[in-house]
C-alpha positions as CSV (number, residue, x, y, z in Angstrom):
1,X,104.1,84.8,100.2
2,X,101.9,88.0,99.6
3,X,103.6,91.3,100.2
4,X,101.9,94.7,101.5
5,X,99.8,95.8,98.4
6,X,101.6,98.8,97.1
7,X,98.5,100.5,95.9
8,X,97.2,100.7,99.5
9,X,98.3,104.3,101.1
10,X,101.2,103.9,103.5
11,X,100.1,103.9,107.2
12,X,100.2,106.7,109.3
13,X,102.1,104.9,112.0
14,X,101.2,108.0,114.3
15,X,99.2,106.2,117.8
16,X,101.0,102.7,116.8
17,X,101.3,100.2,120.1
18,X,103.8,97.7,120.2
19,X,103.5,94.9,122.9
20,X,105.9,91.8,123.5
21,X,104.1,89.1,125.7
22,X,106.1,88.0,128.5
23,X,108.5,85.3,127.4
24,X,109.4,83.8,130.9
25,X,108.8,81.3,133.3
26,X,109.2,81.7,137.0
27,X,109.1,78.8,139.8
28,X,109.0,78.6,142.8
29,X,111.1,76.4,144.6
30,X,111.5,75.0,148.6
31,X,114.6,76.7,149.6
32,X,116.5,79.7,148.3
33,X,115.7,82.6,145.6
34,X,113.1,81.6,142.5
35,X,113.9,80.2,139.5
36,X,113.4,82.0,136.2
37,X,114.2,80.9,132.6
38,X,113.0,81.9,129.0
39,X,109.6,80.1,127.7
40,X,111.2,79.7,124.1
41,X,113.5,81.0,121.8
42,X,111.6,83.8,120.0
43,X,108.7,86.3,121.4
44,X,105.8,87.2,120.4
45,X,105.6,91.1,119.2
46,X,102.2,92.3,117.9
47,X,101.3,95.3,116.6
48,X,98.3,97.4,117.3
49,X,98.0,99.8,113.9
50,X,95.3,102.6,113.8
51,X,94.1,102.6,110.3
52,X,92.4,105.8,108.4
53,X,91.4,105.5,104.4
54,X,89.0,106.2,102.1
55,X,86.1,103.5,100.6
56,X,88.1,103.2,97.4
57,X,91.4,102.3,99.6
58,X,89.2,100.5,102.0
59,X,88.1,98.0,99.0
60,X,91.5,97.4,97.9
61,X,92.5,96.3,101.5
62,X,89.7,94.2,101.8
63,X,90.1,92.3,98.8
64,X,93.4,92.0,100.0
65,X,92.5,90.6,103.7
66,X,89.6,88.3,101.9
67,X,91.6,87.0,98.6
68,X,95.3,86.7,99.2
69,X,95.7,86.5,102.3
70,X,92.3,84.0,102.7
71,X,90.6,86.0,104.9
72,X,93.8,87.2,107.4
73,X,94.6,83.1,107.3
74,X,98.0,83.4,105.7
75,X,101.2,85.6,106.4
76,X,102.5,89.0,104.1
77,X,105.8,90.3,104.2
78,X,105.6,93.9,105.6
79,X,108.5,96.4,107.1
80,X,108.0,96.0,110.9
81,X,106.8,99.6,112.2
82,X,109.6,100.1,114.1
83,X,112.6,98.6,112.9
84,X,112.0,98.9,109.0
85,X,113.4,95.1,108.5
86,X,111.5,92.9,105.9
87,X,109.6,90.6,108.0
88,X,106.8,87.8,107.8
89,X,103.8,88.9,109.7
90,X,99.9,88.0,110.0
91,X,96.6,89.3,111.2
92,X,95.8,88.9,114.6
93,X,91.8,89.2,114.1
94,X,89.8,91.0,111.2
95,X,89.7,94.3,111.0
96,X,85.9,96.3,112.1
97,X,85.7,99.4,110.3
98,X,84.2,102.5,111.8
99,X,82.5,105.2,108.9
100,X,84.2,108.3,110.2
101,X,83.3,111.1,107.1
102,X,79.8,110.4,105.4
103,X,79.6,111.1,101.7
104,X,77.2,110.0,98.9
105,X,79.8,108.3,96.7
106,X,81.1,105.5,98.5
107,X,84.4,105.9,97.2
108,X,84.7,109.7,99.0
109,X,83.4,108.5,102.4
110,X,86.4,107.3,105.1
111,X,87.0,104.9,107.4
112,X,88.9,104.2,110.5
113,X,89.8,100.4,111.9
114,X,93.0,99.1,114.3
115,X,94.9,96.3,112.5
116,X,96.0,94.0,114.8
117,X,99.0,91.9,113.3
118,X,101.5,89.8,114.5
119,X,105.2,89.1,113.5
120,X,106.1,85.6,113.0
């Protein structure tokens, strides 16, 4: 399994959203108080990441995103942003890049983009 490359800047976790979908089921029934129960054993957490890094940086990520990971198709191990455990995770959608600081080397100029990733 790919890991988190190293030579990619750590994120700036700073504006970092964190949303678990509801993992319950609730019926309604003829007579007396509704019934609730869990939907399955695990829930889904996903992460919503803002992302800020130069064009040099911003290569190295998407070679990344496009090679090992075949284009966000296959899981990396990362430290989950708020727990710091070691776990599996995997990109929601592809990243859109916003050109935030013009420059005329493209390796000077920076970029801004949400990852969107989910733990599995």
């Amino acid at each position: 399994m790919a890991v988190w490359p190293p030579t990619i800047p750590n994120l700036q976790l700073a504006g970092l959203k964190r949303r678990a979908e509801p993992n319950t089921i609730t019926s309604v029934v003829d007579n007396g108080p509704t019934k609730s129960r869990r939907r399955s054993t695990k829930t889904r957490i996903t992460y919503q990441i803002p992302y800020q890094c130069q064009g040099g940086d911003r290569d190295i990520f998407q070679e990344f995103f496009d090679t090992k990971l075949e284009n966000g198709t296959l899981p990396f191990e990362w430290d989950d942003p708020t727990s710091d455990a070691r776990v599996s995770m995997r990109f929601v959608r592809e990243p859109e890049w916003t050109l935030s600081v013009g420059a005329k080397l493209a390796a000077d100029r920076w970029y801004d983009c949400m990852l969107e990733l989910e733990i599995l």
